[in-house]
C-alpha atoms as one frame of an Amber mdcrd trajectory, in Angstrom:
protein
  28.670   2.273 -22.054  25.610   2.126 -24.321  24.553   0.708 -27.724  25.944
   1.505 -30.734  22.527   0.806 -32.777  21.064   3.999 -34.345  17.797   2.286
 -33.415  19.136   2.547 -29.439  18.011   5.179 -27.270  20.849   4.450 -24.844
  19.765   1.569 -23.293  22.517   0.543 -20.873  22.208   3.512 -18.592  18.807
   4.011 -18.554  17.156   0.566 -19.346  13.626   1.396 -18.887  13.701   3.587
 -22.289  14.956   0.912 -24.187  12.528  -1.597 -26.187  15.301  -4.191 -27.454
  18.168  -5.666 -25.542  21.490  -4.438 -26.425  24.070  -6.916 -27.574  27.883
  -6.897 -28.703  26.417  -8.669 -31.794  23.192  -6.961 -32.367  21.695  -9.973
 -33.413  18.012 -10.894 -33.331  16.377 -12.245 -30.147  13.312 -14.406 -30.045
  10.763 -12.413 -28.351  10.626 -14.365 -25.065  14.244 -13.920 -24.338  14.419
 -10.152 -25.219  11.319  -9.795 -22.647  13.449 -11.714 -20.366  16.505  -9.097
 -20.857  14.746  -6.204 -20.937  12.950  -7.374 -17.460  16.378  -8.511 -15.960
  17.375  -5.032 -16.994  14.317  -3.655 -15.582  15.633  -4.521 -11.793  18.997
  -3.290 -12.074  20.334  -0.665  -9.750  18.419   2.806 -10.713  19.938   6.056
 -11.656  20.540   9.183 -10.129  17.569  10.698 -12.925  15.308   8.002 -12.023
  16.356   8.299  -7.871  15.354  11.647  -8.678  11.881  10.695  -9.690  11.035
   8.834  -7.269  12.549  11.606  -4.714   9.687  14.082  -6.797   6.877  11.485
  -6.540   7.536  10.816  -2.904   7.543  14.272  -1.998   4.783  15.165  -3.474
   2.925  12.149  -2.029   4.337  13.813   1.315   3.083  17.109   1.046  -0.415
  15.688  -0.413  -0.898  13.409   3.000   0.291  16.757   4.996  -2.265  19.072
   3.317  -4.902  16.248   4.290  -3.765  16.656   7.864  -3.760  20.067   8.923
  -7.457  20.155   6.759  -8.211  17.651   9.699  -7.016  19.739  12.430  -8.572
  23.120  11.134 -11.810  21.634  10.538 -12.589  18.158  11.941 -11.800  18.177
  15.202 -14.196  20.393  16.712 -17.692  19.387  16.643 -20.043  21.611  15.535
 -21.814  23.273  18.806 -25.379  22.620  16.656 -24.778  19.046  16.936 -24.679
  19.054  20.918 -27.623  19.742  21.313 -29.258  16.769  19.232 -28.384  13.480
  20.336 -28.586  11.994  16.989 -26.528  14.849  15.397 -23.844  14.343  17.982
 -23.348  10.632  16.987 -23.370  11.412  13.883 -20.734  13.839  14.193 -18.726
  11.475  16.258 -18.649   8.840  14.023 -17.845  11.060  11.210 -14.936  12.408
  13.294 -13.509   8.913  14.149 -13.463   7.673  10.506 -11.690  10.591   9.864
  -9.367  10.021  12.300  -9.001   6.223  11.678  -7.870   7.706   8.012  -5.579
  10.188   9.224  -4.377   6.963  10.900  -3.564   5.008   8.297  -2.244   8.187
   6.327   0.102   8.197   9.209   1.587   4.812   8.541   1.876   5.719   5.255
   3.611   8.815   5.736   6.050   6.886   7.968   7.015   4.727   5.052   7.258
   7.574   2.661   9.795   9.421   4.921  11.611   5.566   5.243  11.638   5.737
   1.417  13.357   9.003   1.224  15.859   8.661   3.575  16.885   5.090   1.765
  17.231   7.892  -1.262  19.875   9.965   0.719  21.335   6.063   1.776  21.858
   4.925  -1.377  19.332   1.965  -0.785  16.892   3.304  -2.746  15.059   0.123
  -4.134  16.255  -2.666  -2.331  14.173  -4.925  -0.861  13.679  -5.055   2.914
  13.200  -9.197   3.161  15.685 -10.335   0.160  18.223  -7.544  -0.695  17.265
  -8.048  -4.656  16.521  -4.753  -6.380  12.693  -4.055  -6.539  11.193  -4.050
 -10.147  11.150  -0.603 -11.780   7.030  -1.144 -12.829   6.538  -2.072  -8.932
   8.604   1.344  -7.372   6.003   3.230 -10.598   3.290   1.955  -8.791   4.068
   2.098  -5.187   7.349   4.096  -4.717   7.665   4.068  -0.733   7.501  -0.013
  -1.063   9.922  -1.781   0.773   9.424  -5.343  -0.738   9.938  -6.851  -3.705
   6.843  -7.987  -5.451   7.784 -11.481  -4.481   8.452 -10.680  -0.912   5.203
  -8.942   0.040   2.985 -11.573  -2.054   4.786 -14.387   0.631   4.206 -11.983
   3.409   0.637 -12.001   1.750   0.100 -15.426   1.923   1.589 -15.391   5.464
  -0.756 -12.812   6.811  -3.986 -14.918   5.023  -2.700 -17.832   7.011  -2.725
 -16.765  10.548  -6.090 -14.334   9.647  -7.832 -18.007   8.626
């Protein structure tokens, strides 16, 4: 089902394309309540286009943090014999090497969440928060696709985390 409105783009199956809220009546909304319908909207379930997106973005992402990986193994973990020989050089090259590593780390971790996003892809559970089981926002999955909170969620688990850090 979709609007009628020539003005519509189709806004009930794809809600992110739409600027106005569709109603029966196609009567005019006050700004703050067609913001608050079009964000409502904005949560809803997403579509297989959209799942396919994300599947695209996430991939990518994948194969991005992969590349970055094997460049590590071909060329950071050996230390140069020049540097051996120089004591200096040699720390130098070890610390280098361990801040790449500590990145590779992290990379890691975020390459375990990527793969935890695109398996909840093949699930069907593609966008659900973790802690709440309320659809994530479609602006939050743009900018961080392999979340698995809701914007509300991880800004508790936040404020959690600043508590015991104190």
């Amino acid at each position: 089902m979709s609007c009628s409105r020539s003005s519509c783009k189709g806004c009930l199956p794809d809600p992110a394309d739409c600027d106005t809220f569709p109603s029966p009546v196609h009567g005019d909304f006050g700004e703050a309540e067609r913001v608050f319908k079009k964000d409502a909207f904005a949560t809803m379930a997403l579509n297989k286009t959209q799942l396919e997106k994300f599947r695209k973005i996430l991939e990518e992402k994948r194969r991005i943090l992969f590349d970055a990986a094997q460049k590590t193994l071909e060329s950071e973990m050996i230390l140069s014999p020049d540097d051996r020989f120089d004591e200096v050089d040699q720390a130098s090259s070890e610390y280098m090497q361990a801040f790449s590593f500590r990145l590779r780390g992290r990379e890691r971790f975020l390459m375990d969440k990527i793969e935890l996003a695109l398996r909840k892809i093949d699930e069907g559970t593609f966008g659900i928060c973790e802690e709440c089981d309320e659809p994530i926002s479609q602006k939050r999955l743009a900018a961080r696709p392999e979340a698995p909170l809701c914007i509300q969620c991880k800004e508790a688990q936040e404020k959690e985390e600043a508590v015991y850090a104190d």
